[in-house]
C-alpha positions as CSV (number, residue, x, y, z in Angstrom):
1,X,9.5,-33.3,19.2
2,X,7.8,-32.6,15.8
3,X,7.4,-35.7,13.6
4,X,9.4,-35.7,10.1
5,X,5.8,-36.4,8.8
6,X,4.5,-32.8,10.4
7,X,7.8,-30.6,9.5
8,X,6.8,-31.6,6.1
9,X,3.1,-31.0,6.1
10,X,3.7,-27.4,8.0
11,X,6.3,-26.6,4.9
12,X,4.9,-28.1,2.0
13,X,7.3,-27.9,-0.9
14,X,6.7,-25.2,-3.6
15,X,5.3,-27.7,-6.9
16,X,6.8,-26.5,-10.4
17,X,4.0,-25.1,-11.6
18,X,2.8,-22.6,-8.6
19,X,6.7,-21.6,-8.8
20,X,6.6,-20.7,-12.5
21,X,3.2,-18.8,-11.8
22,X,4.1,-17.1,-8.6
23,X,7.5,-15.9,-10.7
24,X,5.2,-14.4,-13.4
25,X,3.1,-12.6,-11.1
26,X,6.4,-10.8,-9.5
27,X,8.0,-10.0,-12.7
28,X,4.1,-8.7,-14.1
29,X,4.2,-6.7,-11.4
30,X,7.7,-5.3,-11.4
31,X,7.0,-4.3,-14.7
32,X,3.3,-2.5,-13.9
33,X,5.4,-0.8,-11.4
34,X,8.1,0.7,-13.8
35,X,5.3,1.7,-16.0
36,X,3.9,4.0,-13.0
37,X,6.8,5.5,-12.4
38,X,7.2,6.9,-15.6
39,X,3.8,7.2,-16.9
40,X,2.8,10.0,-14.2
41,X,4.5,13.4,-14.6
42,X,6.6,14.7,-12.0
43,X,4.3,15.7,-9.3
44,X,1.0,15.0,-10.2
45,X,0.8,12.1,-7.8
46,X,-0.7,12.7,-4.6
47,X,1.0,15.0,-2.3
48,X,4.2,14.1,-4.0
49,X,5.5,18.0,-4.1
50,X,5.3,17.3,-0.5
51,X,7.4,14.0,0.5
52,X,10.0,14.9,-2.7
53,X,10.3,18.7,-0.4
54,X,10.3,16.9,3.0
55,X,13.1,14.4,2.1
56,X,15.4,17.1,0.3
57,X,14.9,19.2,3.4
58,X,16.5,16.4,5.3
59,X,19.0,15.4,2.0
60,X,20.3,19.3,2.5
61,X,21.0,18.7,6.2
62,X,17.5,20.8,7.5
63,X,16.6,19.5,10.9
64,X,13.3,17.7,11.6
65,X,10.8,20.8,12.6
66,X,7.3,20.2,14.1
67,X,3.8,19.3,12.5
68,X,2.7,22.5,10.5
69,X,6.0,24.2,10.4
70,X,7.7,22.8,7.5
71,X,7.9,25.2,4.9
72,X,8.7,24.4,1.0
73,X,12.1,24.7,-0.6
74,X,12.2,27.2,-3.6
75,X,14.1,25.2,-5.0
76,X,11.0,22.7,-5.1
77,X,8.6,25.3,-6.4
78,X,11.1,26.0,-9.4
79,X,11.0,22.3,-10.0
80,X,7.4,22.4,-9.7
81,X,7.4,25.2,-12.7
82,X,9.1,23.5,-14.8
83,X,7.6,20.7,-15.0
84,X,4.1,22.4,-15.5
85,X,5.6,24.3,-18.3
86,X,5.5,23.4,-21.8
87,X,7.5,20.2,-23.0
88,X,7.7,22.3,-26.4
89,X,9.3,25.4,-25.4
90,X,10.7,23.7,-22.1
91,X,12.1,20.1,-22.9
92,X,12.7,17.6,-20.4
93,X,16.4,17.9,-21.6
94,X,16.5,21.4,-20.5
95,X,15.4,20.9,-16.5
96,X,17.9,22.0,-14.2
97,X,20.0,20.1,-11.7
98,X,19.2,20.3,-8.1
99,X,21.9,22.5,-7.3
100,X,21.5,25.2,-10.1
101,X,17.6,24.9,-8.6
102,X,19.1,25.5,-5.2
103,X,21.6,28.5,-6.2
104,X,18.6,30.3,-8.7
105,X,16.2,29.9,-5.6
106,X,17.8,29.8,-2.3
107,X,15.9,29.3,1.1
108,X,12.6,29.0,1.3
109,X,8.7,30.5,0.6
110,X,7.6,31.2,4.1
111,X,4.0,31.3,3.0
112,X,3.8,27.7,1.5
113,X,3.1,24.6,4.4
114,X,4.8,21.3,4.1
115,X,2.2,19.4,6.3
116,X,4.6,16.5,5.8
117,X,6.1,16.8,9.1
118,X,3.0,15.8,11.3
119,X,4.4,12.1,10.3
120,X,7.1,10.1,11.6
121,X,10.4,10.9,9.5
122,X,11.2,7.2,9.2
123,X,10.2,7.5,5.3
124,X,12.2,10.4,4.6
125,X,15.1,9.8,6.6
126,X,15.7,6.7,4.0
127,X,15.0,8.8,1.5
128,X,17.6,11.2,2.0
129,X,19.9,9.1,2.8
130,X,19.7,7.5,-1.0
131,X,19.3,10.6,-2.8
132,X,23.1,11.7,-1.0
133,X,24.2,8.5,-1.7
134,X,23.7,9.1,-6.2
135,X,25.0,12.6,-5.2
136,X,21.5,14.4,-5.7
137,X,22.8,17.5,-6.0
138,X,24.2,16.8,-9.4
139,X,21.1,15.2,-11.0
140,X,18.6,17.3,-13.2
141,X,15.7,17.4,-10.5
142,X,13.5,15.0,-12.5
143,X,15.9,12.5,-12.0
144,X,16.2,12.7,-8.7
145,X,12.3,12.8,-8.3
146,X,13.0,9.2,-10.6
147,X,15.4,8.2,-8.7
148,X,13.3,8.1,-5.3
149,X,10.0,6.6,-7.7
150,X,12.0,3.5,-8.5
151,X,12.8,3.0,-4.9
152,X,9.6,3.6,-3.8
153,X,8.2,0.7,-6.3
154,X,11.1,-1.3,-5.2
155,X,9.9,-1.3,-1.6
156,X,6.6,-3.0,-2.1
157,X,7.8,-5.2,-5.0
158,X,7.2,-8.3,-2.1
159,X,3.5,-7.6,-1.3
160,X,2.7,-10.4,-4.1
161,X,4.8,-12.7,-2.2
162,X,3.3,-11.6,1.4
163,X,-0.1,-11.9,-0.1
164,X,1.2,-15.6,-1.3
165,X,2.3,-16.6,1.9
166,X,-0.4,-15.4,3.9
167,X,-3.4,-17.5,1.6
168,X,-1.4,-20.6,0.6
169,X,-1.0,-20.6,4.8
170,X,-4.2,-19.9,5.8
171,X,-6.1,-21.8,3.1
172,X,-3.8,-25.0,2.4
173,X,-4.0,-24.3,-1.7
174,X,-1.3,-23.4,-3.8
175,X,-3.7,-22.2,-6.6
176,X,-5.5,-20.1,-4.5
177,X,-2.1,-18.6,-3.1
178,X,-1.0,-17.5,-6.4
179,X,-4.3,-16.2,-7.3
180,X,-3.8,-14.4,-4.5
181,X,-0.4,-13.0,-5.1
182,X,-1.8,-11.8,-8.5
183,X,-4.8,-10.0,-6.8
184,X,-2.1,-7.4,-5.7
185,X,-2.4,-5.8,-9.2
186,X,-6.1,-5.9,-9.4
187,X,-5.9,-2.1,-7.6
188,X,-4.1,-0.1,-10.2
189,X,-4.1,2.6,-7.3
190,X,-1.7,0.6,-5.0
191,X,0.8,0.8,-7.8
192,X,0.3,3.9,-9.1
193,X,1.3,5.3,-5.7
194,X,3.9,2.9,-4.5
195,X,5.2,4.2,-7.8
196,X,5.4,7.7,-6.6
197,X,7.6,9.5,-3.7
198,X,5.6,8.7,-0.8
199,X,5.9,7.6,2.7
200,X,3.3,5.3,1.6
201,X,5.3,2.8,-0.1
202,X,7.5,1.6,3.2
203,X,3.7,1.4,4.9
204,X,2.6,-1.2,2.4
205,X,5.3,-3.2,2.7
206,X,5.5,-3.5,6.6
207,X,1.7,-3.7,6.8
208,X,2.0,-6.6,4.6
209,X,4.9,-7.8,6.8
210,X,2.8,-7.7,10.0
211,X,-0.2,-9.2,8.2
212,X,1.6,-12.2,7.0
213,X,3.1,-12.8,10.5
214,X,-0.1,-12.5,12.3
215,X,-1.5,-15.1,10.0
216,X,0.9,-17.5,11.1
217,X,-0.2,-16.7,14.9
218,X,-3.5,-17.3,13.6
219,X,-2.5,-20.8,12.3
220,X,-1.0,-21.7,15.6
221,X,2.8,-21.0,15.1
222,X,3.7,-18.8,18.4
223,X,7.4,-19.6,18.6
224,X,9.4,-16.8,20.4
225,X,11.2,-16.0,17.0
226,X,8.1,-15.1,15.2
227,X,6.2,-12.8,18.0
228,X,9.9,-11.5,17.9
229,X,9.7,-10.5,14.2
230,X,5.6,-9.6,14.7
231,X,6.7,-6.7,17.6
232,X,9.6,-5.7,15.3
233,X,7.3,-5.4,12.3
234,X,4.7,-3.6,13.8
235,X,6.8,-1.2,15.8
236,X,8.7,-0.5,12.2
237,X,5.5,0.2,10.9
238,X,4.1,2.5,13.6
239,X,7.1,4.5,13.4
240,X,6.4,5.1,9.8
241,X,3.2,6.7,9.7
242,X,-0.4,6.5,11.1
243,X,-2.3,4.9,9.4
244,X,-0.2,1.2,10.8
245,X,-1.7,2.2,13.7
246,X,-5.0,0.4,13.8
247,X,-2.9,-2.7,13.4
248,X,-2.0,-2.7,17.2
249,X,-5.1,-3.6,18.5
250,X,-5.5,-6.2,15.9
251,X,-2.2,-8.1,16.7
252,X,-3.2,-8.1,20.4
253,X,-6.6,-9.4,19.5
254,X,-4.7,-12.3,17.7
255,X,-2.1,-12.9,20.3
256,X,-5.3,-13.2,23.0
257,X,-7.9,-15.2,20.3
258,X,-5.6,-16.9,18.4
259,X,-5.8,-20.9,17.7
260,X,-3.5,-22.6,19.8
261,X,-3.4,-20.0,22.3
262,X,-1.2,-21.2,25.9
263,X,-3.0,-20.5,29.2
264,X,-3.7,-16.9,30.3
265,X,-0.6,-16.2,31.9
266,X,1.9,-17.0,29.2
267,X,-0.7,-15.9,26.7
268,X,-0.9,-12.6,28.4
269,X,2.9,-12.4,29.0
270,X,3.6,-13.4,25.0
271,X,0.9,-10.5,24.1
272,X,2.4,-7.9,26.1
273,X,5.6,-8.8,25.4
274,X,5.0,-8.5,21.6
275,X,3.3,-4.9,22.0
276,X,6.3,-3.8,24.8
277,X,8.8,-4.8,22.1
278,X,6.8,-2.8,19.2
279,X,6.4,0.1,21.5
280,X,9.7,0.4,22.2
281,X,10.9,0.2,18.6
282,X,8.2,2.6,17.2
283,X,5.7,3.4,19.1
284,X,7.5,5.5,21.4
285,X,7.0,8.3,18.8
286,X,3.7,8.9,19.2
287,X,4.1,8.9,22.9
288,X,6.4,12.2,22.0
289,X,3.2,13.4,20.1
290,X,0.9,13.1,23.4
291,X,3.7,14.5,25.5
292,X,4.8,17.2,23.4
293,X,1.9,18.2,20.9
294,X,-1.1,16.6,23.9
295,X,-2.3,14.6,20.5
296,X,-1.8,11.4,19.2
297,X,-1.7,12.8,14.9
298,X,-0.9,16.2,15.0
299,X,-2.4,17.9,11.5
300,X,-0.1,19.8,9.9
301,X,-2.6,21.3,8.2
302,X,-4.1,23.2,10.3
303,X,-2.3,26.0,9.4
304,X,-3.8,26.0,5.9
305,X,-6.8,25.0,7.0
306,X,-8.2,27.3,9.8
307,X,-12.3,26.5,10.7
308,X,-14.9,27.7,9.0
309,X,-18.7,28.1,9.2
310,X,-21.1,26.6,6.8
311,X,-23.1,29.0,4.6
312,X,-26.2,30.6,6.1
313,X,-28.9,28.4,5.9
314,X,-27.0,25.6,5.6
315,X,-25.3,23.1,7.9
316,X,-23.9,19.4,7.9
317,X,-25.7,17.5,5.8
318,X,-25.4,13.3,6.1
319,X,-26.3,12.4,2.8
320,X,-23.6,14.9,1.8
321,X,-20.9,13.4,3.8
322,X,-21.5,10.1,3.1
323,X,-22.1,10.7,-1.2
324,X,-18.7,12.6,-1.4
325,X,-17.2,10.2,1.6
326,X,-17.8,6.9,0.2
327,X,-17.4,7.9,-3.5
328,X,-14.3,9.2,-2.7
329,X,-13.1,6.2,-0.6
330,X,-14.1,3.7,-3.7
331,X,-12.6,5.7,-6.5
332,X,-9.1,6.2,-5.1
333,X,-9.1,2.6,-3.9
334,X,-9.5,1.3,-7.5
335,X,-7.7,4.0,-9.4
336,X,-7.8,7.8,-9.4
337,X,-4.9,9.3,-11.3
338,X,-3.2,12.7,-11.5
339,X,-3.6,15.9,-10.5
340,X,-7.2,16.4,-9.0
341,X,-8.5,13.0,-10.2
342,X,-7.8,13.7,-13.6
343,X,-7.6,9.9,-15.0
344,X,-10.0,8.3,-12.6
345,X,-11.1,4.6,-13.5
346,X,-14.8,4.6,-14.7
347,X,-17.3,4.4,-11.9
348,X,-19.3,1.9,-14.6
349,X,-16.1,0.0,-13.6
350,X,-15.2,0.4,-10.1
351,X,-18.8,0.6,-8.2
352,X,-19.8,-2.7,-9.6
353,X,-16.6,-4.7,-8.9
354,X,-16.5,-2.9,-5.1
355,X,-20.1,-4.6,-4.8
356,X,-19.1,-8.0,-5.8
357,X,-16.0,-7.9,-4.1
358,X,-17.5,-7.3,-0.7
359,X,-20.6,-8.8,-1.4
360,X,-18.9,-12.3,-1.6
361,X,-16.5,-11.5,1.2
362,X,-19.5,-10.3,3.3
363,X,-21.7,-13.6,2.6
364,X,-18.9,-16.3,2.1
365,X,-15.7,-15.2,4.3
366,X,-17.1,-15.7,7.7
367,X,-18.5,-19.0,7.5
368,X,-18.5,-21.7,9.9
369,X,-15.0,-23.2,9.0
370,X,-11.4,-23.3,11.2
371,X,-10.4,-20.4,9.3
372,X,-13.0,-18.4,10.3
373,X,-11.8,-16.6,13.7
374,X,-8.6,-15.7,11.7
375,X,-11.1,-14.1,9.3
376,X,-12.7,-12.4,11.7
377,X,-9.9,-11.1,13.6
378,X,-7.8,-10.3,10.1
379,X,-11.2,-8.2,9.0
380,X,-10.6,-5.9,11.8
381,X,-7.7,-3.8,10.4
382,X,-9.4,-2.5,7.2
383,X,-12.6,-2.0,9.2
384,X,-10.7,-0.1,12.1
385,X,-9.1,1.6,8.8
386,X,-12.1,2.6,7.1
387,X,-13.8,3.8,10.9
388,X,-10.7,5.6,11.6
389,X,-10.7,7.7,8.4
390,X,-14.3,8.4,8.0
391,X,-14.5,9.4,12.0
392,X,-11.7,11.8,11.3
393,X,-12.7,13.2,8.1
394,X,-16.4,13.9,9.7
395,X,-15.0,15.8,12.2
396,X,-13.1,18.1,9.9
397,X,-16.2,18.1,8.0
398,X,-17.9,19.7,11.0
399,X,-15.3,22.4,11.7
400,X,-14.3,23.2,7.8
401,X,-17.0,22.3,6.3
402,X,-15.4,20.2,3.7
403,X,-15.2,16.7,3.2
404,X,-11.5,16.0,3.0
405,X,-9.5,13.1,4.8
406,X,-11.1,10.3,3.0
407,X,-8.9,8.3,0.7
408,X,-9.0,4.1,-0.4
409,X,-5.1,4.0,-0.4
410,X,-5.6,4.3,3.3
411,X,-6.9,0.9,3.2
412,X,-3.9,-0.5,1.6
413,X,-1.9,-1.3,4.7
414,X,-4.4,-4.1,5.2
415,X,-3.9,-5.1,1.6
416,X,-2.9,-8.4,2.3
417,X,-5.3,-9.5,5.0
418,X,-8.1,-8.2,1.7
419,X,-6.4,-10.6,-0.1
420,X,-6.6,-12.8,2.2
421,X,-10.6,-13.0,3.1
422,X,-11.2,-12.7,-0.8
423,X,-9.2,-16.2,-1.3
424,X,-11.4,-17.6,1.8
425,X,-14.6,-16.2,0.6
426,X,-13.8,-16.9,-3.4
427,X,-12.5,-20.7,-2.6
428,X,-16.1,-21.1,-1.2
429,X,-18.1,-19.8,-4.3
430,X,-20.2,-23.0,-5.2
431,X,-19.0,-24.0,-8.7
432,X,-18.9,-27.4,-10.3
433,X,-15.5,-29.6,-10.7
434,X,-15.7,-28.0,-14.3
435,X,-15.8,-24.6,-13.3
436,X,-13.5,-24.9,-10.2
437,X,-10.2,-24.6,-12.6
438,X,-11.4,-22.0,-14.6
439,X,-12.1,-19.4,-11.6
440,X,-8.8,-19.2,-10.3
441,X,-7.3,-18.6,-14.2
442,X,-10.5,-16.4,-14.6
443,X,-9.6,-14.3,-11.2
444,X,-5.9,-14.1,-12.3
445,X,-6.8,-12.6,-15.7
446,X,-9.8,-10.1,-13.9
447,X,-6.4,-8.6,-11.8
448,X,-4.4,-8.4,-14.8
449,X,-6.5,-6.8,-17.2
450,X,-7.7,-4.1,-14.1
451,X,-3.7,-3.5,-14.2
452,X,-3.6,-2.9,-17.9
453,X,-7.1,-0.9,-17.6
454,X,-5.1,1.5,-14.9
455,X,-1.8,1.8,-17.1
456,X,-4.4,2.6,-20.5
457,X,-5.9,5.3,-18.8
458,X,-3.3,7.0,-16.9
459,X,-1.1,7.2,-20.4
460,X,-3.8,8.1,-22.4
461,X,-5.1,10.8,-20.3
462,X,-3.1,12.4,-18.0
463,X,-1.6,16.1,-19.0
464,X,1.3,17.4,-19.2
465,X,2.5,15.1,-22.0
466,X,2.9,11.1,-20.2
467,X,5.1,8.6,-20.4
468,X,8.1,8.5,-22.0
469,X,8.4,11.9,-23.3
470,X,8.3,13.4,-19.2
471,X,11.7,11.4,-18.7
472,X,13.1,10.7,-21.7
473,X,12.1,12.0,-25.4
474,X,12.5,10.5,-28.6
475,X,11.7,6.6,-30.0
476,X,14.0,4.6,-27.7
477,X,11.6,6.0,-24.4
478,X,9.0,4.5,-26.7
479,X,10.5,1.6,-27.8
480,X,11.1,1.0,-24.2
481,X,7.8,1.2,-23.4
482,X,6.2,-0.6,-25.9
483,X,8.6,-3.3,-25.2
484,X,7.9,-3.9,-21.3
485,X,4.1,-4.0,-22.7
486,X,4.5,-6.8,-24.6
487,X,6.8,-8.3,-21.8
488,X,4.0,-8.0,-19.6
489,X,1.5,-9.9,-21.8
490,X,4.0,-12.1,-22.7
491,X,4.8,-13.4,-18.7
492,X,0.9,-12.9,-18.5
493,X,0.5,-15.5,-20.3
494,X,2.7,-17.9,-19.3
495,X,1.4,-17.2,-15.6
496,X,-2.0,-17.8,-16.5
497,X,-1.1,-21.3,-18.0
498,X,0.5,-22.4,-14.7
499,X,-1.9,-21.1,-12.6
500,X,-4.1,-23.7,-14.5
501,X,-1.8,-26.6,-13.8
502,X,-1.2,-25.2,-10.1
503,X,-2.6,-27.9,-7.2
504,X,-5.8,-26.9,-6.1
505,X,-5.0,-27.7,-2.4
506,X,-2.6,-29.4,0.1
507,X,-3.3,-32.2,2.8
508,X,-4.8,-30.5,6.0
509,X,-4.0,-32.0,9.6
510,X,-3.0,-30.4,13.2
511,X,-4.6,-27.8,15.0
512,X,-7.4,-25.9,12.9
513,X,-6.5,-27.5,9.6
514,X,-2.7,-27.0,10.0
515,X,0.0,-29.0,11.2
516,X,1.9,-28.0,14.7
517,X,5.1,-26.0,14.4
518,X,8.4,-27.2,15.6
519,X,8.5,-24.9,19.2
């Protein structure tokens, strides 16, 4: 039986204050979200002609066709022309509906690939099923494209709280928990494409999802119910696309390292159980793949992207590969907007906050403290991430001899477990009892004022015409704007004023700083 005494230390109570803050960071970040939506034109966010064609494929009734043989709606391609035409002689108000898209342009171009299909159709499946549900057919195409934006953003509206949950858990402070929730913003990227129709948006969620779970394991909770909701968790997220992937080995390293591990046999029982539970729920489909394409990721864009030989004279060159692979990697983690980069945050910006940012991580996270095996073990999905990608991409390299496949957002399924080592690492920075309440308000504002820096450039460059005029033209779309701008700043600074009256820390006891769970 659990004491009273340790139910109450394993749930400490939510103060005033860290509520208030933690509210402001949600609602800062809902709105930074609705800015996204609308502040990119219609298909200038990555690959987004692709996942809007893949789940109207499926919203028309089209069956699920393999990896590479997906081919784009006309009906799309229209779409796609009118939003690259001009807003002056071609309005937003004048767009056509889906269905007088569909009946002008019937069928499909047979020489245009959807790679979208070398995924799992998890994504698009709910997709479709909520564009039938506002009766698609009848919305001007924009809308529609809107429509699936907003549901997008609504999906990883929680990641502030995961990223909440998972510090104030692992490191016992309520201030450092909220800073933590507001470090979600501090990557315009993450927002700019959750924003978008993607299949990206339902991996962000569930990787936070697993991630916040498997910090619990790593705190010593291992009741039934939460393996139970790990193995669901990460079978929901392998069945949504690769790049979840990585985090099976990382959950089984937990399950076998973890603090408060059992003896071998029920700690090799609760392991495989956990995996056999997330196979079964989603891993299953790339089982198929092996079986029926003898791959694990089938690229669907092979088709479009057939070998080829490097110049005469020339071959791979490392220092190549690495410029254009790293640069790449940094740039669309922070922010890189549009069509073909075209509002891409300053690298006078983004190179020196990826230095400090890792640099503290890399000296301060892995110290000698009873968080640091969950560090190490949580540091293993964005490294198995960032290995898997650049592995992949220099093997293309070597065949096509072009650096593609390298992209930060595919780091962002590990979002929170970055949150997570930067509150370990940051909470260790040696500052003096002045400084120490002035970092975490400092921090807050740093993730805040990247958010606005995103927003600025995105609306102030980007082409076609942004913002409001793309959805909706005249003063109230910028009224509307303007007005969620102030919002923003207004609950911006209301958060930053709790964060400073947030408690820096909570009582520590049980097993590695934290009190046993009730089993």
């Amino acid at each position: 039986m659990t004491s009273p005494t340790s139910r109450q230390e394993a749930r400490p109570s939510v103060g005033r204050a860290e509520g208030i803050a933690l509210g402001c960071v949600v609602a800062v970040f809902a709105i930074v979200l609705g800015l996204w939506a609308v502040l990119v034109p219609p298909f200038q966010a990555p690959d987004e002609q692709a996942h809007f064609d893949t789940a109207l494929h499926l919203a028309t009734g089209d069956p699920w066709v393999g990896p590479g043989d997906q081919r784009y709606l006309r009906a799309v391609q229209a779409a796609a022309g009118e939003a690259a035409a001009d807003q002056t002689a071609f309005p937003p108000a004048s767009r056509s509906t889906v269905e007088e898209l569909r009946t002008a342009n019937p069928g499909i171009d047979v020489g245009a690939v959807d790679q979208m299909t070398q995924h799992p159709p998890t994504a698009y499946v709910l997709q479709a099923v909520l564009l039938r549900l506002v009766g698609f057919e009848h919305l001007r195409w924009d809308h529609a494209l809107l429509t699936l934006r907003i549901a997008d953003a609504s999906l990883v509206l929680p990641l502030p709280l995961l990223a909440w949950a998972a510090v104030r858990r692992i490191t016992r402070s309520p201030r450092a928990a909220v800073v933590g929730a507001a470090a979600v913003l501090a990557a315009p990227e993450l927002a700019s494409i959750a924003a978008s129709v993607t299949n990206d948006a339902l991996v962000y969620l569930l990787g936070g999802v697993v991630t916040a779970v498997l910090v619990r394991v790593l705190t010593g909770d291992r009741r039934r119910r939460v393996l139970v909701v790990l193995g669901l968790a990460l079978g929901a997220l392998v069945l949504t696309k690769g790049t979840g992937l990585p985090a099976v080995p990382v959950v089984a390293l937990a399950l076998v390292v973890g603090p408060g591990a059992p003896r071998w046999g029920r700690r090799t029982v609760e392991t495989l159980g956990t995996l056999m539970l997330a196979g079964a729920f989603g891993g299953w489909w790339w089982v198929r793949n092996v079986v029926v394409h003898h791959t694990l990721q089938p690229d669907g864009y092979a088709a479009i992207r057939p070998p080829q030989s490097f110049p005469p004279g020339e071959g791979p060159d490392l220092a190549t590969f690495v410029d254009v692979s790293w640069g790449t990697v940094i740039r669309t983690f922070w922010g890189s907007f549009g069509s073909n980069a075209s509002a891409a945050l300053s690298p006078w910006l983004v190179v020196p906050v990826t230095l400090v940012t890792v640099g503290v991580v890399a000296v301060l996270a892995f110290r000698r403290a009873p968080e640091r095996r969950a560090a190490v073990v949580l540091a293993v999905f964005p490294v198995l991430l960032l290995a898997g990608q650049t592995i992949t991409s220099a093997r293309a390299y070597l065949v096509t001899a072009s650096v593609v496949g390298t992209q930060g957002r595919y780091l962002f399924p590990s979002l929170v477990a970055l949150v997570v080592l930067s509150a370990v690492a940051w909470r260790r920075l040696p500052t003096g009892r002045r400084r120490s309440g002035a970092l975490p308000v400092a921090l807050t504002a740093a993730a805040v004022a990247m958010a606005c820096t995103g927003l600025v450039t995105a609306a102030t460059r980007l082409v076609p015409d942004s913002g409001y005029a793309v959805w909706s033209e005249g003063a109230p779309g910028s009224t509307a704007i303007a007005a969620l701008g102030v919002a923003a700043l207004a609950v911006t600074a209301v958060a930053l004023s709790a964060v400073a009256r947030t408690p820096p820390s909570l009582p520590r006891g049980g097993l590695d700083g934290h009190a046993p769970e009730p089993r």
